[in-house]
N, C-alpha and C positions, 0 to 999 in steps of 0.2 A: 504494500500500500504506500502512495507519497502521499504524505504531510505537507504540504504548502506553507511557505514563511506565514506569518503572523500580517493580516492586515486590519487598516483601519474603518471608519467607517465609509470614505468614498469608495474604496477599493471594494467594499464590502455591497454597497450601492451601484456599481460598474457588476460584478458577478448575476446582481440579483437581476439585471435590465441582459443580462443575457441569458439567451434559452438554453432549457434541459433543469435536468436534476443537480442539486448542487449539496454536496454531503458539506455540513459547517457545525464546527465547533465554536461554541462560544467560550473565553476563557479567559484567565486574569495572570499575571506573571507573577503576581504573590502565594497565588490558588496551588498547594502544595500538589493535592488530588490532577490538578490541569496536569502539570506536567509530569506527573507518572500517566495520564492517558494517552497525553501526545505521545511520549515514549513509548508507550507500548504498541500502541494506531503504529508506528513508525515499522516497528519489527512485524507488527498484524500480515501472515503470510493470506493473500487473496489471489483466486485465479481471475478476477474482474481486475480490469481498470481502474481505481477508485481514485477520485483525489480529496483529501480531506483538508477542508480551509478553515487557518485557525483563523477566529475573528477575537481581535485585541478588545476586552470591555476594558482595559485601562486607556484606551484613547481618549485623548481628552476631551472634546466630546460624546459624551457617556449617554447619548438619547437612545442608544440602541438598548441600554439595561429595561430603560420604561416600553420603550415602542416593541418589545417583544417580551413584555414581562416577566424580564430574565431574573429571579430572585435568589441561584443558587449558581454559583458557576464549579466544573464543565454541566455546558447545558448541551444535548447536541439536538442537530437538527437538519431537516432533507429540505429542500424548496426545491419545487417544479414551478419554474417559468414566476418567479418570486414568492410563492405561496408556500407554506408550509403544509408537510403531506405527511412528516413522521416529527414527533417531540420527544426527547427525553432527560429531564429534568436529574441533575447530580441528584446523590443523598445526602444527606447531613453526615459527616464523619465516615463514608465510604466512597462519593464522586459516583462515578462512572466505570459499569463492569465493560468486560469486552463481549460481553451477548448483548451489548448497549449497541457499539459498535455493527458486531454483525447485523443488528436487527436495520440498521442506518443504513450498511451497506447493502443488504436485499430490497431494500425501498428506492434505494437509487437504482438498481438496473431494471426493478420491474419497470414495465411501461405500459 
């Protein structure tokens, strides 16, 4: 699986005005749980395609926390054609398993 650098929110805004399914992580650079996800997403062996884009909540504009009422980060999340089509929200004190992942990434190639 690739991991995509870390973008902000225009970048984030440019993805969603392009078509297809877009596998994206929300995440914070403090968020301990983030980056054991990303790291592991990193090593995630897949026979698809997949690309998974971290989206920065530490950017300094932070309108993306409200406008996707992001309360917990890693939050992850599938957008087709900017919509969201799969959600899945970290836990308190465990983030993000990788049957989180897998579930993200069979959402993206169904069609």
């Amino acid at each position: 699986m690739k991991v995509a650098e870390r973008i902000g929110k225009d970048d984030f805004n440019k993805l969603m005005n392009s078509p297809g399914r877009h596998l994206i992580v929300f995440a914070a650079k403090w968020c301990g749980f983030c980056s054991r996800f990303i790291d592991q997403a990193q090593s995630f062996e897949t026979s698809k395609d997949v690309l998974l884009s971290v989206v920065d909540t530490d950017d300094p504009d932070e309108s993306l926390w409200d406008e996707f009422s992001i309360r917990i980060v890693p939050t992850l999340a599938v957008f087709d054609n900017g919509k969201i089509i799969f959600r899945r929200d970290g836990k308190s004190g465990i983030g993000l398993r990788m049957s989180d992942l897998e579930e993200g990434i069979s959402k993206t190639i169904d069609s």
